[in-house]
Structure formats: structure tokens, C-alpha cells
C-alpha positions as CSV (number, residue, x, y, z in Angstrom):
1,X,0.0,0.0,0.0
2,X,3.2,2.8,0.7
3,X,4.8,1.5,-2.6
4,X,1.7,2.7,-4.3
5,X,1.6,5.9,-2.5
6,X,4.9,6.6,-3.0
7,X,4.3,5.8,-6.6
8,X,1.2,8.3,-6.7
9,X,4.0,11.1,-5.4
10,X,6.3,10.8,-7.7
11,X,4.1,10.8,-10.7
12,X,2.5,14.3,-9.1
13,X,4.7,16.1,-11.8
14,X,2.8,14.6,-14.5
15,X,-0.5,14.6,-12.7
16,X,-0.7,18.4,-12.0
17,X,-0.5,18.8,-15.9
18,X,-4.1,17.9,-15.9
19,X,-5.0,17.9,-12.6
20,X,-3.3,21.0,-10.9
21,X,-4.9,20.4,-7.7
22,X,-3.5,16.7,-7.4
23,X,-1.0,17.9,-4.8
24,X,-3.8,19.1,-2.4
25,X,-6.1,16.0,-3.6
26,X,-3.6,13.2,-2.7
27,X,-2.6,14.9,0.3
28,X,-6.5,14.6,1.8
29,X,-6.2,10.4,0.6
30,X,-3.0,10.2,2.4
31,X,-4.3,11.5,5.4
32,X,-7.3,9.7,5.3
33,X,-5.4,7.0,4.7
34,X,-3.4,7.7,7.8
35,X,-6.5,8.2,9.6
36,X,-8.6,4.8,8.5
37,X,-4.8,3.0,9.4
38,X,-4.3,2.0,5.6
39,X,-1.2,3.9,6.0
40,X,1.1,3.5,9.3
41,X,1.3,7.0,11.3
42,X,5.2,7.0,10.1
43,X,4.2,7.1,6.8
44,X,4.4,11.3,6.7
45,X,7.1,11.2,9.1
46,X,9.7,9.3,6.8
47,X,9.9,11.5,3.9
48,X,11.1,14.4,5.6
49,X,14.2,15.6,4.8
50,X,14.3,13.5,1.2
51,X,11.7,15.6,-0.7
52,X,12.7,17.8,-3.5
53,X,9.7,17.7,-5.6
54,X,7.2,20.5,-4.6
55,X,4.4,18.9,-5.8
56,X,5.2,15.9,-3.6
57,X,6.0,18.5,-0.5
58,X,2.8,20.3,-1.0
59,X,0.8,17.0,-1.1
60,X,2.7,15.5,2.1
61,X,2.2,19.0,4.2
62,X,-1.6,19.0,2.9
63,X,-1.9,15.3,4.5
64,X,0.1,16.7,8.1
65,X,-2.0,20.2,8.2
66,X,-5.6,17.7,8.1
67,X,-4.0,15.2,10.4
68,X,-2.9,18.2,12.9
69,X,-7.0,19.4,12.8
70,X,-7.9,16.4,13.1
71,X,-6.8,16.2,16.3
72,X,-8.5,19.3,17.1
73,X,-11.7,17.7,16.1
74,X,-11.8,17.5,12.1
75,X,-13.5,14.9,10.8
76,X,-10.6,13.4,8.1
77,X,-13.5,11.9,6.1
78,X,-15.4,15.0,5.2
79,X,-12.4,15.9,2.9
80,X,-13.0,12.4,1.3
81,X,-13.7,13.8,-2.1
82,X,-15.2,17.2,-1.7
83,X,-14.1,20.4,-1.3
84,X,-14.2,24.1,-1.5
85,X,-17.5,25.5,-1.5
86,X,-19.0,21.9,-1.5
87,X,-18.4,21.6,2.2
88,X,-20.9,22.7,4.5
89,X,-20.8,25.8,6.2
90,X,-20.6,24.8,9.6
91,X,-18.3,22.7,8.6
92,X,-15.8,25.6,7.0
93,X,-16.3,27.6,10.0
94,X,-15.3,24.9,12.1
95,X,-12.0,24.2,10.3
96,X,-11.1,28.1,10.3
97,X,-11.4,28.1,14.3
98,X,-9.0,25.2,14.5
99,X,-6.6,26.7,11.9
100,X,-6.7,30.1,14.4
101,X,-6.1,28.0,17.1
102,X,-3.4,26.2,15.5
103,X,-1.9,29.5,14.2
104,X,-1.9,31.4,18.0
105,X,-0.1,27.9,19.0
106,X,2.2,27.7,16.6
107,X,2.9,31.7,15.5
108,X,3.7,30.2,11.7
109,X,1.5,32.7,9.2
110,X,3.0,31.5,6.6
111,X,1.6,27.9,7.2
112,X,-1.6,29.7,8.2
113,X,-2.6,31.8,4.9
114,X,-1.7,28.0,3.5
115,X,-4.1,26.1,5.3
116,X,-6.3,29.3,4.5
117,X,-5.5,28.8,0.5
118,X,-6.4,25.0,0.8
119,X,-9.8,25.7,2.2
120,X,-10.3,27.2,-1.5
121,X,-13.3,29.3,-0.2
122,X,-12.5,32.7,-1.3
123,X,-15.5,34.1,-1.2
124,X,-16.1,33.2,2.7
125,X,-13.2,34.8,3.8
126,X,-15.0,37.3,5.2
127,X,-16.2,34.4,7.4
128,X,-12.2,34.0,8.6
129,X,-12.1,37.7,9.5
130,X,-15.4,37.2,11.5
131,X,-13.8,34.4,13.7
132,X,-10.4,36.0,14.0
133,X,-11.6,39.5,15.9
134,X,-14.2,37.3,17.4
135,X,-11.3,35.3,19.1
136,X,-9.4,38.6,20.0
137,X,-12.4,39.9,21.6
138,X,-12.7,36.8,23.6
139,X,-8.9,35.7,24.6
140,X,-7.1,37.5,27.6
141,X,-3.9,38.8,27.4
142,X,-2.7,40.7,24.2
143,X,-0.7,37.7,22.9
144,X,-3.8,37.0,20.3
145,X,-4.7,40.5,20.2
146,X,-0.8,40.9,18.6
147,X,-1.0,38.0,16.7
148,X,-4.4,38.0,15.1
149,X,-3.4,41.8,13.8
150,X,-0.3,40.7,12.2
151,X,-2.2,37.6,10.5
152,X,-4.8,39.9,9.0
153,X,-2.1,41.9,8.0
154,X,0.1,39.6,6.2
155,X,-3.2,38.3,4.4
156,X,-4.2,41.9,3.7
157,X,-0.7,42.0,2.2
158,X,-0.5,39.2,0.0
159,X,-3.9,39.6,-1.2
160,X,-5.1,36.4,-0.1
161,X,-7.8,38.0,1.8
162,X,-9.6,41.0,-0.7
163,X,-10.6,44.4,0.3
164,X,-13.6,43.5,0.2
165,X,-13.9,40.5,2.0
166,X,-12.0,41.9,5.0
167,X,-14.1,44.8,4.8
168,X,-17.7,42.3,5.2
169,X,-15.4,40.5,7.9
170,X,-15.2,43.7,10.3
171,X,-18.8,45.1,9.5
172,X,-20.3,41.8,10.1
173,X,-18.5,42.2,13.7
174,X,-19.9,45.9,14.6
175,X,-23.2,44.4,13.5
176,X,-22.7,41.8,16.2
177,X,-21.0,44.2,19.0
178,X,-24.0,44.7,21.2
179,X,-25.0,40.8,21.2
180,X,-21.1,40.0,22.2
181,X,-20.5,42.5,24.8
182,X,-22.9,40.5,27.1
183,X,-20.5,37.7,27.5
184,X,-17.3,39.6,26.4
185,X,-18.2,42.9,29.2
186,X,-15.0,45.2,27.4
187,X,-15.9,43.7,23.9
188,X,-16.3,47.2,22.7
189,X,-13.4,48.8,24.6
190,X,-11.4,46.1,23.2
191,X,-12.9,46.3,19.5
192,X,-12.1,49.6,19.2
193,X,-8.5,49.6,20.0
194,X,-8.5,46.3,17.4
195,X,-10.1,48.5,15.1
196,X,-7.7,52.1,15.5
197,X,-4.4,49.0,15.2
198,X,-6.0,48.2,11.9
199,X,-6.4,51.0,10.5
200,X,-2.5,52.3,11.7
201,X,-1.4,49.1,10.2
202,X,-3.4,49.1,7.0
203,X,-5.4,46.4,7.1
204,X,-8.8,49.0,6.8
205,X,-9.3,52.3,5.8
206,X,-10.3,55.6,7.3
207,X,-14.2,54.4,6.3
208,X,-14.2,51.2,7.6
209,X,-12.6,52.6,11.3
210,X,-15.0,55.3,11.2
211,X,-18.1,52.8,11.0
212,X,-16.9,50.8,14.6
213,X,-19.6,51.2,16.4
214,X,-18.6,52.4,20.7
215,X,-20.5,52.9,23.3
216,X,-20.2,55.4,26.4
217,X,-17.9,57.9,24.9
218,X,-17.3,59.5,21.4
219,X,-14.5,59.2,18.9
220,X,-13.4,62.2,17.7
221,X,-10.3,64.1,15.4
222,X,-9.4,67.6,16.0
223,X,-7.9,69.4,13.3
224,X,-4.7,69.6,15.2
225,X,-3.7,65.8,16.0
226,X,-3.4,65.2,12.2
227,X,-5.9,62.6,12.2
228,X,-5.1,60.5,14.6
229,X,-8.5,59.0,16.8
230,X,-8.8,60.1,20.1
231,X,-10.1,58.0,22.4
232,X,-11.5,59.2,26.1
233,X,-10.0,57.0,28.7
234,X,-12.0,54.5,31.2
């Protein structure tokens, strides 16, 4: 059963001519695979350090990333042939909290805005961006409040997540506000300083801050401070 895998890798050169996702496709059978105990849990393990193929190294880190969630609570045979926007919803939201979780664990955004690339699910991202300042305005400490705005960020950035989405991600937050602050008691203390680092990082513009909702005090620019929000103190 490995020789056959190991065959399946090496041909992914010649696969990916007319099947570019084969990579990502034979990574989710090897870690189903690993999962059903077709393959032996080494399986991953003994091909590191002798991959030069990228194909092959995209397929094998595909298989670890769904084996890692998996422990997190994934269900390995819901990526038994579907994908993108043919998984379910709940589903998709589910696997962006564990790659967050995964991502404040590890600190690798790079391996992050991968696993966020795999999902193939452009059009939810907004969905990602939902979850992420969710998970700020719900963590203690600023450890994820740091992290989370250097994800969004280098996604931002790179592109990966659009204006747009990012933009539907933070609205559909200040629509929400009011409903979270009654478990999360600073939720809009702590969304508006999340919201001010945004915008002074680049991630929104000057519109988008504006929009944050608050509550108990006013947001205001003077002429003088060149723009910068003022926020009265607690």
C-alpha cells in the first residue's frame, strides 16, 4: 500500500499537468489513509528531509495540516472527495477556528494563509475575518490580540484576503458588537482599540474605522492631531 503511494507522489509532476490540484487531492487520501490505518502514522514522518519535488511536499504537508486538525476535532472523512464550497458551512467555520487555534499555538503565518488557501473558499473569507476578531475579543492577554493583527495583516498584504472581504469580515463584527459584549463585558473597549491598530497598520481604511460602532464615549479628530482617533480614557 506505501509503494503505491509513494508511486502516486512521484508521478504528481505529471499529474498536475491535468489535474493541478492533485498535490492538495492526494494529500487529503494520504491523510485519510493515515486516519482509516491504511497507512502506518510514520508514513508522513519518513519522507522528511528526502523531498525535493514540490508537488510531492505540497501533497505530504496538505496530509500533516488535516492530520494536525484532526486532532483538534476535524473529521478526516469529510475531505473524502469534496471540497471548497462543496463543504458545508458549519463545517468551514469549524475548520477556520482550529486553523486560528493552531496558528496562535504555533505563530507560523505562513503555514496559516496556506491552510487558508487549501480551504479554497474565497468568497467566505470574510467568514475567517469574523472568527479571528471574534477570538481577540474573547482571549485575555494581548498575545492574540498581537497575533491576530499581524495575521490579517500579512493576508491583507498578500492579497489572499480582498478588500472587500475583509471589509464584510469587520462590519459583520460591529453588526454583532452589542450581542457580544454580554458575554465579552469590554468587547467594545477592546474592538475599538483592534479596530484604531487596523487602521494604523493598514489592514482598513479611514471608512471602515470610522463605522466601529462604541459605546459610552465619542470618537473624535481635532484638526490639530493630524488625524489621529482620540479615544477618552476609562
Amino acid at each position: 500500500m506505501e509503494k503505491s503511494f509513494d508511486r502516486l507522489l512521484r508521478e504528481l509532476p505529471d499529474l498536475v499537468l491535468d489535474t493541478p490540484g492533485a498535490p492538495q487531492l492526494v494529500g487529503q487520501f494520504i491523510a485519510r489513509a493515515v486516519s482509516d490505518q491504511i497507512l502506518s502514522n510514520s508514513y508522513i514522518e519518513g519522507y522528511k528531509g528526502r523531498v525535493d519535488c514540490e508537488y510531492t511536499r505540497a501533497a505530504l504537508d496538505r496530509a500533516a495540516v488535516l492530520l494536525k486538525m484532526s486532532m483538534g476535532g476535524l473529521r478526516i472523512d469529510s475531505h473524502w472527495g469534496s471540497g471548497g464550497g462543496q463543504r458545508p458551512v458549519t463545517q468551514l467555520i469549524k475548520e477556520m477556528n482550529l486553523l486560528l487555534k493552531e496558528y496562535i499555538l504555533s505563530g507560523d503565518s505562513k503555514e496559516a494563509e496556506r491552510c487558508l488557501r487549501d480551504l479554497e473558499v474565497p468568497h467566505f473569507h470574510h467568514e475567517f475575518v469574523y472568527e479571528a476578531i471574534v477570538m481577540v475579543l474573547e482571549s485575555k492577554g494581548e498575545k492574540t490580540f498581537k497575533m491576530v493583527l499581524q495575521l490579517l495583516k500579512s493576508l491583507s498584504a498578500s492579497s489572499v484576503i480582498t478588500v472587500d472581504q475583509m471589509r464584510r469580515g469587520y462590519e459583520r463584527v460591529y453588526m454583532d458588537i452589542a450581542e457580544i459584549n454580554i458575554d465579552v463585558p469590554r468587547a467594545y473597549f477592546i474592538l475599538e482599540h483592534f479596530v484604531d491598530k487596523s487602521f494604523s497598520m493598514g489592514v482598513i481604511d479611514v471608512k471602515l474605522r470610522d463605522l466601529c460602532p462604541c459605546r459610552g464615549r465619542k470618537r473624535f479628530v481635532s484638526e490639530g492631531d493630524g488625524g489621529v482617533v482620540k479615544l477618552e480614557s476609562y
